[in-house]
C-alpha positions as CSV (number, residue, x, y, z in Angstrom):
1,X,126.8,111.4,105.1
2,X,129.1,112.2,108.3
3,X,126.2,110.5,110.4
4,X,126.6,107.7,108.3
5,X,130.2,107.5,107.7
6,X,130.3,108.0,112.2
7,X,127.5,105.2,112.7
8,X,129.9,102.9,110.2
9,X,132.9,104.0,112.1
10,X,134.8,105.3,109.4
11,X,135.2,108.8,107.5
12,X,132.8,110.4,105.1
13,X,135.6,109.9,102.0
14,X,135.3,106.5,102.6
15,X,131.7,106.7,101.8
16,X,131.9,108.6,98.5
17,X,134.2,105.5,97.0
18,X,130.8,103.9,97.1
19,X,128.4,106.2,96.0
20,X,128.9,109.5,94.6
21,X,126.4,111.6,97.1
22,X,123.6,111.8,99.5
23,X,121.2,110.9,96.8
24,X,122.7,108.2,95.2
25,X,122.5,106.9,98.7
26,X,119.3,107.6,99.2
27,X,118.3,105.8,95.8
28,X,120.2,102.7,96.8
29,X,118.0,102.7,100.1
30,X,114.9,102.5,98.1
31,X,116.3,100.0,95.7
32,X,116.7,97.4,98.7
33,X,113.4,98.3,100.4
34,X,111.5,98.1,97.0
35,X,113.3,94.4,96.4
36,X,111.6,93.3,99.4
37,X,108.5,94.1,97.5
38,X,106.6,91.0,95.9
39,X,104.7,91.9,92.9
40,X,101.6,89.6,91.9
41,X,100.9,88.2,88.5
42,X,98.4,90.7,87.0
43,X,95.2,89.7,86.9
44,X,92.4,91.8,85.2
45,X,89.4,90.6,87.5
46,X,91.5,91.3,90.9
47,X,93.8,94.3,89.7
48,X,92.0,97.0,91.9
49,X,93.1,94.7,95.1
50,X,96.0,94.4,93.5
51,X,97.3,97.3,93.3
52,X,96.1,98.0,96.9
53,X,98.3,95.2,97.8
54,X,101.4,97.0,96.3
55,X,101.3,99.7,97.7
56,X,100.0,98.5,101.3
57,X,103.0,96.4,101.3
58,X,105.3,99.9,100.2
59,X,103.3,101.6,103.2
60,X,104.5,99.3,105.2
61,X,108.3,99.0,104.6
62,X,108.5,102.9,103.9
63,X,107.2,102.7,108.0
64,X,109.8,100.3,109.1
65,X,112.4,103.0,108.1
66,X,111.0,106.5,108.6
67,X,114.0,108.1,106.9
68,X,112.8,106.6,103.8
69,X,109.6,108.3,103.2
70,X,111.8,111.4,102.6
71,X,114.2,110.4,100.1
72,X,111.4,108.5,98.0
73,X,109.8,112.2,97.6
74,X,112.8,113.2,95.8
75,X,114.4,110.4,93.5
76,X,113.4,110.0,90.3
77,X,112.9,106.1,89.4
78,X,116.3,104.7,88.1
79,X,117.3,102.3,90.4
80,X,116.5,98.8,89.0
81,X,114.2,97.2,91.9
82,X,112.2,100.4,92.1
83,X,112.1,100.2,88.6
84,X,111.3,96.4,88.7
85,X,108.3,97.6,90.7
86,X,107.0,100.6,89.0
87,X,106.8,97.4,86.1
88,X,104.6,95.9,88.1
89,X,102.4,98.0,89.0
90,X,102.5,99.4,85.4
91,X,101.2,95.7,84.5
92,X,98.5,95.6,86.8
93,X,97.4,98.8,86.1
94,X,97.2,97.5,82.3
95,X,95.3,94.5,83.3
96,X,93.1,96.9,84.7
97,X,92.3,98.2,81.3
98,X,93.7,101.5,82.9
99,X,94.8,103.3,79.7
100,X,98.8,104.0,79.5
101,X,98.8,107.4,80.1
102,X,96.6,107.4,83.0
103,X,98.5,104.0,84.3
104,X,101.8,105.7,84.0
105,X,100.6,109.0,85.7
106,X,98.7,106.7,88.4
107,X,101.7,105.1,89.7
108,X,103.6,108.5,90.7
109,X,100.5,109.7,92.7
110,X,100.4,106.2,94.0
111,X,104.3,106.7,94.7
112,X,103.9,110.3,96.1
113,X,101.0,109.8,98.1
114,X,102.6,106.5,100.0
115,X,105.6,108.3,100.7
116,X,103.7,111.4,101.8
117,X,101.4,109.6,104.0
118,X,104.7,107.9,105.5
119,X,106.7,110.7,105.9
120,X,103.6,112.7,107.9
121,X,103.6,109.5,109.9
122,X,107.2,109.8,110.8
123,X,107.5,113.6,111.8
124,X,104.3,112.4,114.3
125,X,106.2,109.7,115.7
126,X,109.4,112.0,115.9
127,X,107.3,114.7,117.2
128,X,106.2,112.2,120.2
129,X,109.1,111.8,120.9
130,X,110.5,114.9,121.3
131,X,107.7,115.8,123.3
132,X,106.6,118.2,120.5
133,X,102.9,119.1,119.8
134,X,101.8,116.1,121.2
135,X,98.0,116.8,121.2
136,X,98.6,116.1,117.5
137,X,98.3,112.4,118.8
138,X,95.5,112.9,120.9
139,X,92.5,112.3,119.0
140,X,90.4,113.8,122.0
141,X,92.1,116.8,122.2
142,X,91.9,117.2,118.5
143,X,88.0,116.9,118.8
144,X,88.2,119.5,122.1
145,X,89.7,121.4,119.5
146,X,87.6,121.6,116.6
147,X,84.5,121.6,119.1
148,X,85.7,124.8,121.0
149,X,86.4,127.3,117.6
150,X,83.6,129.9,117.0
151,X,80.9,128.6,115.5
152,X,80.1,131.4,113.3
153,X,83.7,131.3,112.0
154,X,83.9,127.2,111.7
155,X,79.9,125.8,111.9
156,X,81.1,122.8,109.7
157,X,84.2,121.7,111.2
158,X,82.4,122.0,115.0
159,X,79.3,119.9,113.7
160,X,81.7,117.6,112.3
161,X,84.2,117.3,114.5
162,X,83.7,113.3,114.9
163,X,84.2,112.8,111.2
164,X,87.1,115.0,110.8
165,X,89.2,113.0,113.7
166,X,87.9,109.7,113.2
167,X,89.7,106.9,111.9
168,X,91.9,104.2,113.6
169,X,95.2,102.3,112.5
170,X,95.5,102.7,108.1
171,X,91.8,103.6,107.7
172,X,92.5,107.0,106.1
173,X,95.1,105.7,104.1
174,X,92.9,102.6,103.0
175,X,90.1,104.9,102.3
176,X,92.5,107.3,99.7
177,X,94.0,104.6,98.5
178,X,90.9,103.3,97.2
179,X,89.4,106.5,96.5
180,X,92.6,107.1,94.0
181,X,92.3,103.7,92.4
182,X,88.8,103.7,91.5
183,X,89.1,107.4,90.5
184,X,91.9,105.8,87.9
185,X,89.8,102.9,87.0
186,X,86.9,105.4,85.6
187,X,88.9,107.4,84.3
């Protein structure tokens, strides 16, 4: 709050007329980032790509403000857009023929796991910066790694040290994502 209150140029009392404390801050933040969300019409033949879609497009603002990842791992859904989206993703998941229970579990893990995915991206980036652990970056080194422990200790993870650091841009994330989804959809 006195980061805040200093980059506003005023004090942090002037902040707390506004908002009673860091985490009714932090919901606010994630009421404006999930308004910029567009939620599609559910549609039972396309609600698997649907659903991708929504959260994609949370991945994707969560990574605009790294910060954010943070305080969406511990808020509990009251604000009104993040609300207005949890509705629509409840609806989609519905369309999907997902049954309620399992819809309304689904969208926390999808919630949880965007943010968590976000927030590892941010303390990487942050790391980088700071010039910490930086081989964590370096896909190569990574491999060096896993390819240089004792075999008799790690035979899988040196045989299969391509697959274990392979994977460019949102490929992982694409590849949960669609793991969880169709892991809901049997279920």
């Amino acid at each position: 709050m006195r980061r805040l209150a200093d980059a506003l140029d005023t004090g942090p009392a002037s902040l707390y007329a506004h908002v009673v404390n860091k985490a009714d801050l932090d919901e606010l933040l994630m009421g404006r980032l999930c308004g910029k969300l567009a939620l599609p019409v559910p549609d039972a033949a396309t609600w698997r790509d649907q659903i991708r879609g929504v959260c994609t497009d949370m991945r994707d603002q969560y990574l605009k403000y790294p910060g954010i990842s943070r305080a969406a791992l511990a808020m509990a859904p009251t604000d009104l857009e993040v609300l207005r989206v949890n509705e629509g993703m409840l609806a989609i998941l519905l369309a999907g023929g997902v049954e309620p229970q399992t819809a309304a579990w689904t969208i926390d893990a999808l919630f949880l796991y965007v943010a968590a995915y976000c927030l590892e991206a941010a303390i990487a980036r942050q790391r980088a910066v700071d010039g910490d652990a930086e081989w964590v970056h370096d896909r190569a080194e990574l491999h060096r790694r896993f390819s240089a422990l004792p075999e008799a200790t790690f035979p899988l993870t040196r045989r299969y040290a391509t697959e274990l650091t392979s994977g460019e841009g949102h490929e992982r994330f694409d590849f949960t994502l669609s793991l969880m989804v169709d892991g809901f959809a049997r279920r």
